[in-house]
C-alpha beads as a LAMMPS data file, in Angstrom:
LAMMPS data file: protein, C-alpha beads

222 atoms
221 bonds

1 atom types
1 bond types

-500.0 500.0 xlo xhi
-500.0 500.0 ylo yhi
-500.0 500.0 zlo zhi

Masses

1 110.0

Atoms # bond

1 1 1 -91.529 387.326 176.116
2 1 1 -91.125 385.371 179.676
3 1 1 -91.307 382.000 179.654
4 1 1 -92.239 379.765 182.230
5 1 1 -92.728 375.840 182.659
6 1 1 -95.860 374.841 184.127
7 1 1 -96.094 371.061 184.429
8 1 1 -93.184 370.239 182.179
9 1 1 -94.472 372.765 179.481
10 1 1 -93.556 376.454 178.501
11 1 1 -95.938 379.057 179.034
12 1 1 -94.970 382.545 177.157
13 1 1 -95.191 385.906 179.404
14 1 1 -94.469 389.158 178.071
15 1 1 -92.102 391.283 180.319
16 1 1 -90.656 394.828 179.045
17 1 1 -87.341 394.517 180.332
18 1 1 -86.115 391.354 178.241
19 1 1 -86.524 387.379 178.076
20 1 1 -86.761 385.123 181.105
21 1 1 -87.315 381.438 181.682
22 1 1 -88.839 381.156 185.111
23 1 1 -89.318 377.688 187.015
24 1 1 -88.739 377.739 190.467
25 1 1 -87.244 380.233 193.051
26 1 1 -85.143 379.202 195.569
27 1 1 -85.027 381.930 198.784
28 1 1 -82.182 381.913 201.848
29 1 1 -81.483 384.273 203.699
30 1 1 -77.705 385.497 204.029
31 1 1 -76.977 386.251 207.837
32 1 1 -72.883 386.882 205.982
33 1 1 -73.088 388.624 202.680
34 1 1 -68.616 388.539 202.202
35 1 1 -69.215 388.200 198.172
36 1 1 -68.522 384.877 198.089
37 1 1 -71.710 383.217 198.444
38 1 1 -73.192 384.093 196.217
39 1 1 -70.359 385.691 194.127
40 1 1 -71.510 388.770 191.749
41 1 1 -68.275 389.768 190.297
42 1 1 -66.061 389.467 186.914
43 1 1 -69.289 389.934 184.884
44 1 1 -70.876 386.228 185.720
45 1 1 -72.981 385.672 189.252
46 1 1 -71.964 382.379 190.757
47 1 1 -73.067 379.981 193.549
48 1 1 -70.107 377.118 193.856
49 1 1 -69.579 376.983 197.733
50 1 1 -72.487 377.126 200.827
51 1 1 -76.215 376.018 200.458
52 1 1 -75.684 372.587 198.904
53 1 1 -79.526 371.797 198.818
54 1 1 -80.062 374.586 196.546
55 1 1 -76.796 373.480 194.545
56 1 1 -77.927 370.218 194.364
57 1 1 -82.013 371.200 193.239
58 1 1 -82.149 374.254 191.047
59 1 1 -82.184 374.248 187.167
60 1 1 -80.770 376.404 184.523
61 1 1 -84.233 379.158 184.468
62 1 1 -84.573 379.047 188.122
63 1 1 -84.468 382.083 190.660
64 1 1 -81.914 381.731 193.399
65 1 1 -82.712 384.711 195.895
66 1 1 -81.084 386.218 199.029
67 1 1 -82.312 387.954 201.378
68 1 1 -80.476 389.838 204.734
69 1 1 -80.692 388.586 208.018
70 1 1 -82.176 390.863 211.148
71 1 1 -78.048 390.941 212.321
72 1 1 -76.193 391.078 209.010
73 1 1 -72.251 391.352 210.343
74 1 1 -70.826 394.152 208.838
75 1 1 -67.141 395.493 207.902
76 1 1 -67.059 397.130 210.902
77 1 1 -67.645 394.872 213.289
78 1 1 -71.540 396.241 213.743
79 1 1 -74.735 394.376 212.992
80 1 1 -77.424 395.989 210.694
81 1 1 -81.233 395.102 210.401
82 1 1 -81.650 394.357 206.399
83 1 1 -84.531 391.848 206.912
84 1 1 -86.844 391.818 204.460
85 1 1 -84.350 393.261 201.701
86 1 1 -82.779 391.407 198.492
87 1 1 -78.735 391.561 199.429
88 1 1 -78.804 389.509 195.459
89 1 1 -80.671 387.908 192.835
90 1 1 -79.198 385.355 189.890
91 1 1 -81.379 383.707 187.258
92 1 1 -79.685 380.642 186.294
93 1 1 -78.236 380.775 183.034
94 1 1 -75.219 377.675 183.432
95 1 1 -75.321 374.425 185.559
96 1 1 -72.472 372.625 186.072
97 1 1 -70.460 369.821 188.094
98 1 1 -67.638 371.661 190.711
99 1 1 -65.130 370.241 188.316
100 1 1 -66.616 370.923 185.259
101 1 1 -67.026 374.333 186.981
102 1 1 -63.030 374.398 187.802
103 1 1 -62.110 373.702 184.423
104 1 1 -64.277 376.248 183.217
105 1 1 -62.499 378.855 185.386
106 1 1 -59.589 377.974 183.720
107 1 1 -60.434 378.633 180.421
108 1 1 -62.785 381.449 181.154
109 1 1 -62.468 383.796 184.500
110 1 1 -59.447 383.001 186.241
111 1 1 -60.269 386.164 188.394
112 1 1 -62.987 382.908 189.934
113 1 1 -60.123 381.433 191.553
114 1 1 -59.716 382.978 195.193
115 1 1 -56.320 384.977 196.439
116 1 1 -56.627 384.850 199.645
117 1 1 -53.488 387.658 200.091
118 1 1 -54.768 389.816 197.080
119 1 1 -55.828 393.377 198.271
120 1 1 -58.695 393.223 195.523
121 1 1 -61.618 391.959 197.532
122 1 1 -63.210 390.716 194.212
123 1 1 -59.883 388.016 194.031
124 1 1 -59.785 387.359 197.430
125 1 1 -63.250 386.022 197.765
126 1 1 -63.328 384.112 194.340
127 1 1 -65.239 381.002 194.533
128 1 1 -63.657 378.559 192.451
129 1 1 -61.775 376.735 195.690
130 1 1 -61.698 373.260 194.461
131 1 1 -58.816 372.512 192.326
132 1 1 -59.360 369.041 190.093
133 1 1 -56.279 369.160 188.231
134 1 1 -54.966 366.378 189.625
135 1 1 -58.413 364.271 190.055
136 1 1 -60.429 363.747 193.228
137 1 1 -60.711 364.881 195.871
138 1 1 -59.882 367.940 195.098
139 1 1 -57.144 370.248 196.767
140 1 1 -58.332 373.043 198.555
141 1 1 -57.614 376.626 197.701
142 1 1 -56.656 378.844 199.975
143 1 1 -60.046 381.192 200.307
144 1 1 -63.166 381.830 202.427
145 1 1 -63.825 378.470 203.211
146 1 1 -62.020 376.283 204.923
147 1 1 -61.124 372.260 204.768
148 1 1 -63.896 371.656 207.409
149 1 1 -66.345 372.509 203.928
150 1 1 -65.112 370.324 201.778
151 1 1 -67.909 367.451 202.437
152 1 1 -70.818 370.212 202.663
153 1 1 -69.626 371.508 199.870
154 1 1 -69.097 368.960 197.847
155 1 1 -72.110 367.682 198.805
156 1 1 -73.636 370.267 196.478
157 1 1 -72.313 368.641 193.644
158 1 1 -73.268 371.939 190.701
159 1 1 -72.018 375.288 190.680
160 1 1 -74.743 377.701 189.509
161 1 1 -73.976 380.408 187.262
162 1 1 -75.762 383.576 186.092
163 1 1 -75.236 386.101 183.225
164 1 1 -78.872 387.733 184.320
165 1 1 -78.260 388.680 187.851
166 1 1 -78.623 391.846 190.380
167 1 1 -76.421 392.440 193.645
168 1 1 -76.877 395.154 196.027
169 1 1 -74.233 394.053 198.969
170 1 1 -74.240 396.401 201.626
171 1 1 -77.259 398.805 199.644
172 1 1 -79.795 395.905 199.974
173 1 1 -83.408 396.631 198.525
174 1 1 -86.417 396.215 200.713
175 1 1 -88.878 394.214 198.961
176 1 1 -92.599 395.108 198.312
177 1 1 -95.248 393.901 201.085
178 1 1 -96.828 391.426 198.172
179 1 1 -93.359 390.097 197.526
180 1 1 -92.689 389.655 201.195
181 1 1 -94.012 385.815 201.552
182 1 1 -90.847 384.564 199.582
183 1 1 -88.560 385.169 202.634
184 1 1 -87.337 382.785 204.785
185 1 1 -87.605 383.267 208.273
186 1 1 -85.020 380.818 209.525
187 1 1 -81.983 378.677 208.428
188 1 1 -82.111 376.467 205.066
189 1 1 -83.981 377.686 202.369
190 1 1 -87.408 378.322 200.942
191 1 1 -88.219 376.549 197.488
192 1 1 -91.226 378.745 196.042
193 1 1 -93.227 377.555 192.423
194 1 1 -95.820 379.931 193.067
195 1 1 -95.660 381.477 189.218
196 1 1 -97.466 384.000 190.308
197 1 1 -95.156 385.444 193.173
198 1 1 -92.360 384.302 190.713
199 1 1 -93.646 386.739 188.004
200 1 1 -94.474 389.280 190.176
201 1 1 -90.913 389.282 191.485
202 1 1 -89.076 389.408 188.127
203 1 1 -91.407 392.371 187.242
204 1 1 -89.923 394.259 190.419
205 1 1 -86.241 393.208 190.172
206 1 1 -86.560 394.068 186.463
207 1 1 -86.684 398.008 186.996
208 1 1 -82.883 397.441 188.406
209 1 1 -80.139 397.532 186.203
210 1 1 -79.406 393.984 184.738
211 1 1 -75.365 392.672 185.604
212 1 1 -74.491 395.545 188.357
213 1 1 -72.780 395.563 191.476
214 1 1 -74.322 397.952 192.848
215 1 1 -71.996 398.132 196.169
216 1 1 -69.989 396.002 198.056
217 1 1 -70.010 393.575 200.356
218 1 1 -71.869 393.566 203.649
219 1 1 -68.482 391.806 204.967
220 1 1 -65.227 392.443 203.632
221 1 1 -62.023 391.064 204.344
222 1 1 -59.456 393.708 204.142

Bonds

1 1 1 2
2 1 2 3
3 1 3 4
4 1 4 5
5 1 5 6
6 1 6 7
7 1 7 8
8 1 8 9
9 1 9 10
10 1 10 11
11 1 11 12
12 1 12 13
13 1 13 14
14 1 14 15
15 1 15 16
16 1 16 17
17 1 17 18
18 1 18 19
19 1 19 20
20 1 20 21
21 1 21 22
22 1 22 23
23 1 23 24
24 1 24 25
25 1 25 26
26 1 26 27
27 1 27 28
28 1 28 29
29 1 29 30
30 1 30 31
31 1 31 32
32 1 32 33
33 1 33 34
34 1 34 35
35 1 35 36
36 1 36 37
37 1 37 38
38 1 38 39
39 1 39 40
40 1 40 41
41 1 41 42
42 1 42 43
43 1 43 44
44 1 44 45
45 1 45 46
46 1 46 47
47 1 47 48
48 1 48 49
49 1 49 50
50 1 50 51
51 1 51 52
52 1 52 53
53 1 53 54
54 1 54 55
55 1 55 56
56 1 56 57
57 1 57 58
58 1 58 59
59 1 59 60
60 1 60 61
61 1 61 62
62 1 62 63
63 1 63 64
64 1 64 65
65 1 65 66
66 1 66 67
67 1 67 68
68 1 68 69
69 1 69 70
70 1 70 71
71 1 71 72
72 1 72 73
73 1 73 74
74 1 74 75
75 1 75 76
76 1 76 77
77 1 77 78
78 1 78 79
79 1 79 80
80 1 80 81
81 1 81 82
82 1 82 83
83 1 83 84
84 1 84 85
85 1 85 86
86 1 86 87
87 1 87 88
88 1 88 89
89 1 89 90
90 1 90 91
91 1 91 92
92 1 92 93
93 1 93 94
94 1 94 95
95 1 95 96
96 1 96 97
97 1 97 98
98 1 98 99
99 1 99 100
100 1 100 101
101 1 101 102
102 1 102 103
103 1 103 104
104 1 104 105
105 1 105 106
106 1 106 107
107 1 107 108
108 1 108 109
109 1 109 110
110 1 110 111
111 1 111 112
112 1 112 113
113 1 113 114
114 1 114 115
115 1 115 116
116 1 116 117
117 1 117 118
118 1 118 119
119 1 119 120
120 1 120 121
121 1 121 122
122 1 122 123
123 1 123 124
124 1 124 125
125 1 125 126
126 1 126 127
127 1 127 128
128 1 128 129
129 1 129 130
130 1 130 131
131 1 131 132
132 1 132 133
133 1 133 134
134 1 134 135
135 1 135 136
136 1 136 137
137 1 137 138
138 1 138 139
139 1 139 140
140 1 140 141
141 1 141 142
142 1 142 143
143 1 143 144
144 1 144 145
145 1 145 146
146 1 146 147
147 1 147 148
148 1 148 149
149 1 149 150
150 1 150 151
151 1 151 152
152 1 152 153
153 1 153 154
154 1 154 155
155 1 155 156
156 1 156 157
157 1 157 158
158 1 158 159
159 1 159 160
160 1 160 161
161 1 161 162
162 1 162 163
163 1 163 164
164 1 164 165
165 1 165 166
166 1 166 167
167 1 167 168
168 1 168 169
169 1 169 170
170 1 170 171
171 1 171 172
172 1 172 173
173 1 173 174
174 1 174 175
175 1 175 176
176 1 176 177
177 1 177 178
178 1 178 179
179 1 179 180
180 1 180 181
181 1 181 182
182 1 182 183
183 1 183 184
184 1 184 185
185 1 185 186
186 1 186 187
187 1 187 188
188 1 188 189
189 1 189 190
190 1 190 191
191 1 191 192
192 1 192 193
193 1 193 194
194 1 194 195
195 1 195 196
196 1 196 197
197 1 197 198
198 1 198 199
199 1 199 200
200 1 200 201
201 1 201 202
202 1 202 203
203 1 203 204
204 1 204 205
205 1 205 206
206 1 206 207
207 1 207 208
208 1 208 209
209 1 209 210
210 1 210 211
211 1 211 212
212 1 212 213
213 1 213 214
214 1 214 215
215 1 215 216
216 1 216 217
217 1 217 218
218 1 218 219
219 1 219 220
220 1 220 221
221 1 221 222
């Protein structure tokens, strides 16, 4: 069964691929897909660093979608056209202050916490750069983002984590034409409670497999 709040209440939807609770969707659109933003790997989907309004807004059964840019940088220096495609797709499963998120690194996927010098492009873009071990602010580890984030970052407030999510990196899946209206055109993001479109996108992204990478990185520093 899906299940979806309409005006504070839950609204049951079957779906054949498993059990969903849909609110909102939140859509950007990724002009640098480096796997850090949002970052698919070590089995758990996370959003900790970039788009603070979305940080800041979405709730544990909400869609966070992104979508490629018409010049998404690539490894090689070249610029591809993946408008219109999904580049990733998380369904929030965990919400949680940056430091509550840091401490739960810790404990649970240290892999989260970048290395900058690794040669495994899954460590080196880990997003778990704010270190609270020693109270606020918080020291700044050495990763994609630099200390001219901190405030926009910050500003965020919530890491967003998903156990129900689907990245496609540089293999990007155009979307249907009905499914085209939740793409932003432009910078910030689009914030979509259309239930409709919402169910009609989880019955698409459901025919992927649930949890896979299914390629890299649009952007890769190696």
């Amino acid at each position: 069964m899906l299940k979806i709040t309409i005006g504070g209440c839950r609204k049951d939807r079957t779906n054949r691929r498993g059990t969903f609770s849909v609110a909102e969707m939140f859509s950007f659109r990724v002009p640098r897909d480096n796997g850090a933003c949002p970052n698919p790997f070590w089995g758990v989907c996370t959003l900790a660093v970039c788009k603070p309004q979305i940080r800041k807004a979405a709730q544990v059964g909400d869609w966070i979608v992104a979508t490629g840019s018409t010049n998404a940088k690539i490894t090689n220096g070249q610029c591809r056209n993946f408008s219109n495609r999904v580049v990733s797709a998380m369904y929030v499963t965990q919400r949680m202050t940056l430091q509550e998120y840091d401490s739960w690194c810790r404990v649970n996927l240290p892999d989260k916490f970048p290395q900058w010098h690794s040669r495994d492009l899954r460590k080196k873009v880990g997003d778990c750069l704010y270190d609270f071990s020693t109270g606020e602010p918080p020291r700044i580890r050495e990763g994609v983002n630099g200390f001219d984030r901190l405030k926009r970052d910050m500003g965020g407030k919530y890491a967003l984590l998903s156990e129900r999510f689907y990245y496609f990196g540089r293999s990007p899946r155009p979307l249907p034409t009905e499914l085209l209206p939740i793409v932003i055109k432009g910078q910030g993001h689009k914030r979509i409670k259309d239930i409709a479109l919402i169910g009609q996108f989880e019955e698409w992204i459901s025919r992927f497999e649930l949890n896979r990478v299914y390629d890299m990185p649009q952007q890769q520093y190696l």
